[in-house]
N, C-alpha and C positions, 0 to 999 in steps of 0.2 A: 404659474398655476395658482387658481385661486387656493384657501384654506379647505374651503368645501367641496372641490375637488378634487384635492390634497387627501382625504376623511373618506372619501367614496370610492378609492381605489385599492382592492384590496391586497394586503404585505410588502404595501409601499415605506410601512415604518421599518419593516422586517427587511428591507432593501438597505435601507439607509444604515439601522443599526450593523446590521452585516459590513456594509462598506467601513464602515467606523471600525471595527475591531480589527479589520482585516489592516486596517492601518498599524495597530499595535503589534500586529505579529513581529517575531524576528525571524527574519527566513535563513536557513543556513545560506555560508559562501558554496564558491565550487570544490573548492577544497574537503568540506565534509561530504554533500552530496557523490563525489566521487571516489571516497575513502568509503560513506555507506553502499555505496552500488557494486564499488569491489568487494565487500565484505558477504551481500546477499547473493554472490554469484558463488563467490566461493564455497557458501556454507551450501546452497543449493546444487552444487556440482559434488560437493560430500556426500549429502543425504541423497543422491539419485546411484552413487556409488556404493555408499552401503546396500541401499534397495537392490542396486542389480546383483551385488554379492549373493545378500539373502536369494532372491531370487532364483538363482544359479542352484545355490544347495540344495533349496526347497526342492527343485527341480529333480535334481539328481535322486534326492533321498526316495521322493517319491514316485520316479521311476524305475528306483529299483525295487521298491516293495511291492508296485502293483506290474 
């Protein structure tokens, strides 16, 4: 590609720069990604459990008042 080609196309620097940084990243191993993915299930298996407790009560309370 020419320079002035190069110049006329637009977020072609915004490409590259991107590419470039994406190099510096450090990506976790498998090891943390599956220590983080067990951790988000778990915590999200808690919180749907608390919910359905509440749930349950609200439930109760409120059909016994009305």
């Amino acid at each position: 590609m020419t320079k002035e080609l190069e110049r006329s196309i637009p977020g072609l620097d915004f490409l590259r720069e991107a590419k470039a940084e994406l190099k510096k990243v450090t990506w976790p191993g498998k090891t943390q990604i599956w220590y983080s993915t067990l951790i988000v299930i778990i915590f999200t298996l808690c919180v749907s459990c608390y919910l359905g407790v509440v749930d349950f009560l609200l439930t109760l309370v409120f059909s016994s008042i009305l």
